[in-house]
C-alpha positions as CSV (number, residue, x, y, z in Angstrom):
1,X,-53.3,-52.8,-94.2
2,X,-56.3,-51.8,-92.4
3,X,-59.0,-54.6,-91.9
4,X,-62.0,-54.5,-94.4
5,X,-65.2,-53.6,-91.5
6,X,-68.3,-56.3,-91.4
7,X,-70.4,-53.2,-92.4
8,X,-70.8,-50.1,-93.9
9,X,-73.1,-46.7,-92.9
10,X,-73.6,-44.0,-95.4
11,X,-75.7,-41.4,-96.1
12,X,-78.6,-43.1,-98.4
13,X,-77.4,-42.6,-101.8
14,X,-79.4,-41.4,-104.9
15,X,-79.3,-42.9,-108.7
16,X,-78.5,-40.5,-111.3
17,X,-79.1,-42.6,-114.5
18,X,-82.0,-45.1,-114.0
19,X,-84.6,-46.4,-116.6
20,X,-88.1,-47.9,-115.5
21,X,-90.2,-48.4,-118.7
22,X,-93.8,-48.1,-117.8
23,X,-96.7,-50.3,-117.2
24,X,-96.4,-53.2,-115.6
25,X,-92.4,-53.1,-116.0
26,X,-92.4,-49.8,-114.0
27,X,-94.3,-51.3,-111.6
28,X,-92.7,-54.4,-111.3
29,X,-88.6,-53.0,-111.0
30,X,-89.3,-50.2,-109.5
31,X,-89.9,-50.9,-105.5
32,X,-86.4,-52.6,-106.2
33,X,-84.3,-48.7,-107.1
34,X,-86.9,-47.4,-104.7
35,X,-85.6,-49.9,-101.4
36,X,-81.7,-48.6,-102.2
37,X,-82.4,-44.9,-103.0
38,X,-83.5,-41.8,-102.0
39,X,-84.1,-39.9,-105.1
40,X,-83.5,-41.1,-108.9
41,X,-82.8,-39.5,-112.3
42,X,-85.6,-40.8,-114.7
43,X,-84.5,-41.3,-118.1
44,X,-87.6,-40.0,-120.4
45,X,-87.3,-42.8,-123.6
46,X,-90.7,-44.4,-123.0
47,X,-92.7,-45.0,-126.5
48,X,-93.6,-42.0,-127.3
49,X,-90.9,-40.1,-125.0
50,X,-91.1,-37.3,-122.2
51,X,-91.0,-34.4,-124.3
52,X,-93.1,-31.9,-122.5
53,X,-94.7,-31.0,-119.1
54,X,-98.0,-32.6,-119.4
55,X,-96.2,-36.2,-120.5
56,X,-93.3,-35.5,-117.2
57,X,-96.2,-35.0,-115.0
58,X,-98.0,-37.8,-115.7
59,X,-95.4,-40.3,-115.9
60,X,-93.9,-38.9,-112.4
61,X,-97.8,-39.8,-111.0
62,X,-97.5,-43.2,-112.5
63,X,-93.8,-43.8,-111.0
64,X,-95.2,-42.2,-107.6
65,X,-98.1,-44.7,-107.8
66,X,-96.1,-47.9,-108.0
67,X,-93.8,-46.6,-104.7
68,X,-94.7,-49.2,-102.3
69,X,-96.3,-47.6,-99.5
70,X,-94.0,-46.6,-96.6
71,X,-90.6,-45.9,-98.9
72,X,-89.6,-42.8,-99.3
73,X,-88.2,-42.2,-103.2
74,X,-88.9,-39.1,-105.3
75,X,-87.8,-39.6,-108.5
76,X,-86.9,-36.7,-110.5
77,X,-87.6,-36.3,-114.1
78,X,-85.9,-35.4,-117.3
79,X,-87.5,-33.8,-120.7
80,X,-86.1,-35.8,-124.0
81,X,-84.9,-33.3,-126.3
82,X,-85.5,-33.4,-129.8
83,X,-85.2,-30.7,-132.5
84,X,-88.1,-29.6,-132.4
85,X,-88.0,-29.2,-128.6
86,X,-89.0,-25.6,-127.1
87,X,-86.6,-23.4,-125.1
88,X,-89.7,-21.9,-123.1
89,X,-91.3,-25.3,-122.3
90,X,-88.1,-26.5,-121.0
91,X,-87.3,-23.2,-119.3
92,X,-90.9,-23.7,-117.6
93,X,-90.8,-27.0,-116.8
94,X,-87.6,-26.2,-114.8
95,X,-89.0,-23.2,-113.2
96,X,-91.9,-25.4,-112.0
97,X,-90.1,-28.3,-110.3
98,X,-91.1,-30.4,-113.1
99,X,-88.4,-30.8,-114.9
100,X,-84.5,-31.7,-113.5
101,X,-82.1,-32.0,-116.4
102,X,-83.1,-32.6,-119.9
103,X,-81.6,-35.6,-121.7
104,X,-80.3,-35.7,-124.9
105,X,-79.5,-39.1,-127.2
106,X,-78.2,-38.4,-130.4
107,X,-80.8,-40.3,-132.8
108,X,-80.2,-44.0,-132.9
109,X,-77.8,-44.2,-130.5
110,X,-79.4,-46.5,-127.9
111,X,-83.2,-48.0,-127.0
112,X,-85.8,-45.8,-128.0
113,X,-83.5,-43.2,-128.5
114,X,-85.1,-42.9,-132.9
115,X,-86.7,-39.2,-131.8
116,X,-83.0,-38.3,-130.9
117,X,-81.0,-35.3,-131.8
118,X,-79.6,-35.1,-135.4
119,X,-78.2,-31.8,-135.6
120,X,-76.6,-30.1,-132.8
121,X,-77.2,-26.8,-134.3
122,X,-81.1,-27.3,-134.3
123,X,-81.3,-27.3,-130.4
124,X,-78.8,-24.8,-129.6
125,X,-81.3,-22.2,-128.4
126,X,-82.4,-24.7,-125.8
127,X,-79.1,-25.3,-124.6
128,X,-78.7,-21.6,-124.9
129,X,-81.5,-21.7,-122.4
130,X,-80.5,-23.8,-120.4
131,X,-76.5,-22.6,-120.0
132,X,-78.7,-19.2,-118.8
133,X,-81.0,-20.8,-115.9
134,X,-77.9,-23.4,-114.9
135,X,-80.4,-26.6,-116.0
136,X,-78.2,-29.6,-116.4
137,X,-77.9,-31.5,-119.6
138,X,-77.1,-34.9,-119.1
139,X,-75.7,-36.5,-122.5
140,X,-75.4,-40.2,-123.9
141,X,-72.2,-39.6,-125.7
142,X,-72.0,-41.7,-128.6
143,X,-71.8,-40.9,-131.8
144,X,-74.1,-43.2,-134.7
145,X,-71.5,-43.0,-137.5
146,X,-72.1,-46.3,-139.2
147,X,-68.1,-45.7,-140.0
148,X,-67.1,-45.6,-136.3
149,X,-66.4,-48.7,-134.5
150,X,-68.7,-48.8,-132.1
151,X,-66.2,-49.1,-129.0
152,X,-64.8,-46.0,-130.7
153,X,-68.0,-44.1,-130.6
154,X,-68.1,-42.3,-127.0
155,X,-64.1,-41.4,-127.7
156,X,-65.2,-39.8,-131.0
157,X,-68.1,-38.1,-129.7
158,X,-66.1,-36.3,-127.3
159,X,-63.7,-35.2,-129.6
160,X,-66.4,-34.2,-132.5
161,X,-69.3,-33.0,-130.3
162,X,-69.0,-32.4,-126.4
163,X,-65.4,-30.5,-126.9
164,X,-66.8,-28.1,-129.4
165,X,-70.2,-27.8,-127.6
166,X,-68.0,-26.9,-124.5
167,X,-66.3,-24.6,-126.2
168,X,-69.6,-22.8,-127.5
169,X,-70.8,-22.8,-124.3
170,X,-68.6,-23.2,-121.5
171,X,-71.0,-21.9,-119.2
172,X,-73.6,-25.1,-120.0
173,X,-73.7,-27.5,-116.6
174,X,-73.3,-31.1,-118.2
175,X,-73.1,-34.7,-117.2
176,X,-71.7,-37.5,-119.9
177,X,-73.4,-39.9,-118.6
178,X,-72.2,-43.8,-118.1
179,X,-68.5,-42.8,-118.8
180,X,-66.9,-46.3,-120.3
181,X,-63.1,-45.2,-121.6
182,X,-60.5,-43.5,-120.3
183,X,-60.6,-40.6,-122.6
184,X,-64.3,-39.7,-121.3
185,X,-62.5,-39.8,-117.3
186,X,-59.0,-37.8,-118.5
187,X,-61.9,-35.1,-120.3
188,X,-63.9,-35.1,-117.3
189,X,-61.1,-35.0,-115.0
190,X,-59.7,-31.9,-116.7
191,X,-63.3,-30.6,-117.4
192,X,-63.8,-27.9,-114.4
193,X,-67.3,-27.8,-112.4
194,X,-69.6,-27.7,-114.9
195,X,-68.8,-31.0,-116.2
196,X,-69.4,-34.3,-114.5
197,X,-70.0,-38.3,-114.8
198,X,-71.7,-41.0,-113.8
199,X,-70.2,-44.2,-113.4
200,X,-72.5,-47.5,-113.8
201,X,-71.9,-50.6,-111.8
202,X,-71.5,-53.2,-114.6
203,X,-69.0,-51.0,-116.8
204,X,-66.8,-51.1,-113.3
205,X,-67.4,-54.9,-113.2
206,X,-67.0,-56.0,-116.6
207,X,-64.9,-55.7,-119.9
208,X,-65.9,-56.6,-123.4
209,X,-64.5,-60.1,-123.2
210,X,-67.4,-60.8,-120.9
211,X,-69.4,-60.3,-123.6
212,X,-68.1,-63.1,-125.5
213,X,-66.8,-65.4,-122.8
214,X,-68.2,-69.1,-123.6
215,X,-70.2,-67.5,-126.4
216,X,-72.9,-64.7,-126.9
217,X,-73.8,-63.3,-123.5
218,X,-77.0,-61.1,-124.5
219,X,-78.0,-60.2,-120.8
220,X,-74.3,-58.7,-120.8
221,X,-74.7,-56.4,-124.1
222,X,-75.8,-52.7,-123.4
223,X,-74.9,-49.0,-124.7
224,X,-72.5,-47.9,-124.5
225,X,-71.3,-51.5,-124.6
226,X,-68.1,-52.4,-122.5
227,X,-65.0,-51.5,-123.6
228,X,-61.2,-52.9,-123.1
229,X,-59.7,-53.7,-119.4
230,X,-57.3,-50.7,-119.5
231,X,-60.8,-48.6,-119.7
232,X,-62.6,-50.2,-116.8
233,X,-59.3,-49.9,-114.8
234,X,-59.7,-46.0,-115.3
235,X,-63.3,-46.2,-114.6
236,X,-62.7,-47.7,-111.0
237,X,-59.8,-45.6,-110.4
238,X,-61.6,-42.3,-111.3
239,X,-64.9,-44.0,-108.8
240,X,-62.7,-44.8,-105.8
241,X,-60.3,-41.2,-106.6
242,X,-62.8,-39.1,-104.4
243,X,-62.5,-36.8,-107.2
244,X,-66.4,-34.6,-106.9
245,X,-66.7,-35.2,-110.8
246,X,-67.9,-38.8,-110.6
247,X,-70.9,-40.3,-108.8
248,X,-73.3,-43.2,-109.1
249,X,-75.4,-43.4,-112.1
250,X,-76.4,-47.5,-112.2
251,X,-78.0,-46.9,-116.1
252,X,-80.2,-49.5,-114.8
253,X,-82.4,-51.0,-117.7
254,X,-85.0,-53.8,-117.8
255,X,-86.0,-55.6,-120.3
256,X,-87.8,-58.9,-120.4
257,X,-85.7,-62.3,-121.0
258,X,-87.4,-62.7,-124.6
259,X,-86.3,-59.1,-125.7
260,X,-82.5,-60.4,-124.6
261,X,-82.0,-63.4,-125.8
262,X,-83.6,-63.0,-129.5
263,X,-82.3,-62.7,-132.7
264,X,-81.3,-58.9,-132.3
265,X,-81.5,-58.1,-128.3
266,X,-81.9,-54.9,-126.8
267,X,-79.5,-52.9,-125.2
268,X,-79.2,-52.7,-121.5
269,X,-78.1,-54.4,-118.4
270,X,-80.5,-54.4,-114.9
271,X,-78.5,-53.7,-111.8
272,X,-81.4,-52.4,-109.9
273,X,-81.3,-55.5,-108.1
274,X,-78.3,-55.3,-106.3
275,X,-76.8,-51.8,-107.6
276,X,-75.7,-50.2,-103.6
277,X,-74.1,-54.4,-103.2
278,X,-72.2,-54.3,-106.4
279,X,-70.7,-51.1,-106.0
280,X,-69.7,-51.8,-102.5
281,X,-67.5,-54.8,-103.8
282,X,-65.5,-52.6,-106.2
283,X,-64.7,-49.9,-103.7
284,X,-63.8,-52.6,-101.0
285,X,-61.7,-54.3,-103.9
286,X,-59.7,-50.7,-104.9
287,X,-59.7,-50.7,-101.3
288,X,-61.6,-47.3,-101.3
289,X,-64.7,-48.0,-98.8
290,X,-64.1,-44.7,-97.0
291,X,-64.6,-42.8,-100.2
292,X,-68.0,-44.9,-101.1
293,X,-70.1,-42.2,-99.6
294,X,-68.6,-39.6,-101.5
295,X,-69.3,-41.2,-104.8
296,X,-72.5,-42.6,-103.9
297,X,-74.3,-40.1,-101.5
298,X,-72.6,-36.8,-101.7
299,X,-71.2,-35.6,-105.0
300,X,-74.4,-36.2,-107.2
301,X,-76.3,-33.4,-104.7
302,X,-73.7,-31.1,-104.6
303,X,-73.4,-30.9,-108.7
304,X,-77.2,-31.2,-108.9
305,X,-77.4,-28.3,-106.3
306,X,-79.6,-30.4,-104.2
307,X,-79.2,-31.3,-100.5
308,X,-77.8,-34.8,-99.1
309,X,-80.0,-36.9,-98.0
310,X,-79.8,-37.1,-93.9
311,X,-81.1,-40.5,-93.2
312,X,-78.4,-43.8,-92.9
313,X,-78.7,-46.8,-95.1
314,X,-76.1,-50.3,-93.8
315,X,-74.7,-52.6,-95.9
316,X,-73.2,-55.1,-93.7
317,X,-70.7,-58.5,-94.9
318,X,-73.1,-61.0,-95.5
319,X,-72.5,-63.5,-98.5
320,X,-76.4,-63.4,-100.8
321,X,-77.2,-65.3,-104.1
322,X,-78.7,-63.2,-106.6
323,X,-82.0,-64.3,-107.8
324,X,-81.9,-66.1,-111.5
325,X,-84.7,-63.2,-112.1
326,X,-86.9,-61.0,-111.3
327,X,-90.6,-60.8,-112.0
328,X,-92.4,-63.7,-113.6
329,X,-93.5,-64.5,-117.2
330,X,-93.4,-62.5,-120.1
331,X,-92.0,-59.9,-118.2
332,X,-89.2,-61.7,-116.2
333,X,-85.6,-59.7,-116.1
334,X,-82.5,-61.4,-115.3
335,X,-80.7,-59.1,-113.6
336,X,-76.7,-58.5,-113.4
337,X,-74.7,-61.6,-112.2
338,X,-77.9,-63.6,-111.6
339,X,-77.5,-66.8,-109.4
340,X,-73.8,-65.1,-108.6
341,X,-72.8,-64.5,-104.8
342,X,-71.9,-61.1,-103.4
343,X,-70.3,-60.2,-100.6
344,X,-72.2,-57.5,-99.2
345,X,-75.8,-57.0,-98.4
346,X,-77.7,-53.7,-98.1
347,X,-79.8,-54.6,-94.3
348,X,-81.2,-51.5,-93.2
């Protein structure tokens, strides 16, 4: 067995799934995605959401505005579809550099997510669209039957929604986005080139007894929430396979400590702190580091259609703590594995 090397060099990578609020949230979480990567996918479910050019445009400035000076990021937005959503203002936003992918949540699946979709039907001629100009639709797939379990819902949404959606139209480019079972990797896997994942850190990291270990772990709930170990097992094996499908998509998502650990918390875990390091430890540990660039740095651009970044990032050995939080005050986020040690350490 080959020795595990005291650092790593890849391409910088991109995020494909990140959330930054607005306000002083944005401004306070984002220089952290904005040190680790290159470009990100911005997820459009502010209050009120990204639903048109004028609202992407001036949420990019703000984002833009809060890059501390000397990074290089360009974040890359999305257009929250709705029913009522417009097949030419998507179509335009696209054609204008605007818009990247549009996002679609079916309604009340997830945070902020109440302007949703409720009838797929009602936005096919934007998908219609969007199947013609080869715009990515990037899916939370979940469905909100109060019936279904919900660590059901993702394997029933795939079965009831994205199959027959596929089917309808094949030629549609999509991403299912934060893949948690093994049915969503075995669909993907057997998908063909317009279908692809992303893979968060903390649904490679964790199972639902987490959740529950020692009592309620708020900081540890989001949605999808995590699912059984034989599902996080196919999760790191379909990261570390190589396979172009899968890429990095951290689903990072703050929310301040009140918000958590309340009554009825919100959804969503915040990697953004140590995303590139956690990742790192579960390739090393499915002993798959030569195929971390691939998932992190090259497959994203090549379904996106965008180029690879050229400049280098290291991550090098070096045991770190990570902080208890981040921010102060109200708006303090304990991230991931707070006051936990990791191995590796992203240094340059």
């Amino acid at each position: 067995m080959a020795a595990t090397p005291e650092k790593i060099m890849i391409r910088r990578p991109d995020d494909w799934h990140v959330h930054f609020r607005d306000g002083a949230m944005l401004r306070a979480v984002l220089p952290l995605t904005a040190l680790q990567f290159a470009r990100a996918i911005v997820m459009p479910n502010l209050v009120p959401p990204v639903t048109d050019i004028a609202a992407a445009r001036a949420y990019r400035e703000r984002i833009v505005a809060a890059v501390p000076p000397g990074t290089d990021f360009t974040p890359l937005m999305t257009c929250y579809l709705t029913d009522a959503t417009d097949p030419a203002e998507v179509a335009c936003g696209h054609a204008e550099g605007v818009f990247a992918a549009v996002k679609l949540y079916p309604a009340h699946a997830t945070t902020h997510s109440a302007h949703g979709i409720t009838d797929m039907d009602k936005v096919m001629p934007v998908l219609q669209r969007m199947a013609m100009i080869g715009m990515p639709l990037l899916i939370h797939g979940e469905v909100t039957d109060p019936e279904i379990d919900i660590f059901d819902r993702e394997a029933v949404f795939i079965e009831r929604v994205l199959d027959p959606l596929r089917r309808r139209l094949p030629e549609l480019r999509i991403v299912l986005e934060h893949v948690t079972t093994e049915e969503a990797v075995a669909y993907v896997e057997s998908g063909g080139p317009n279908l692809a994942a992303t893979i968060t850190a903390h649904h490679l990291i964790i199972n639902r007894n987490a959740i529950f270990q020692g009592g309620i772990r708020p900081h540890l709930y989001c949605l999808p929430i995590a699912k059984r170990e034989t599902h996080r097992r196919a999760l790191r094996r379909a990261a570390a396979s190589g396979n172009p499908a899968f890429f990095l998509g951290t689903d990072s998502a703050p929310h301040a400590i009140p918000t958590k650990e309340t009554g009825c918390g919100c959804a969503g875990i915040f990697t953004a702190a140590s995303a590139l390091e956690l990742y790192a430890e579960v390739f090393e540990e499915e002993g798959a580091l030569d195929r971390f660039e691939a998932f992190a740095s090259l497959n994203g651009p090549a379904f996106y259609r965008l180029p690879v970044n050229e400049r280098r990032i290291t991550l090098r050995r070096e045991p770190w703590t990570v902080p208890e939080r981040i921010g102060a005050g109200e708006l303090a986020v304990a991230p991931f594995r707070a006051g936990e040690r990791l191995r590796w350490r992203l240094v340059e």
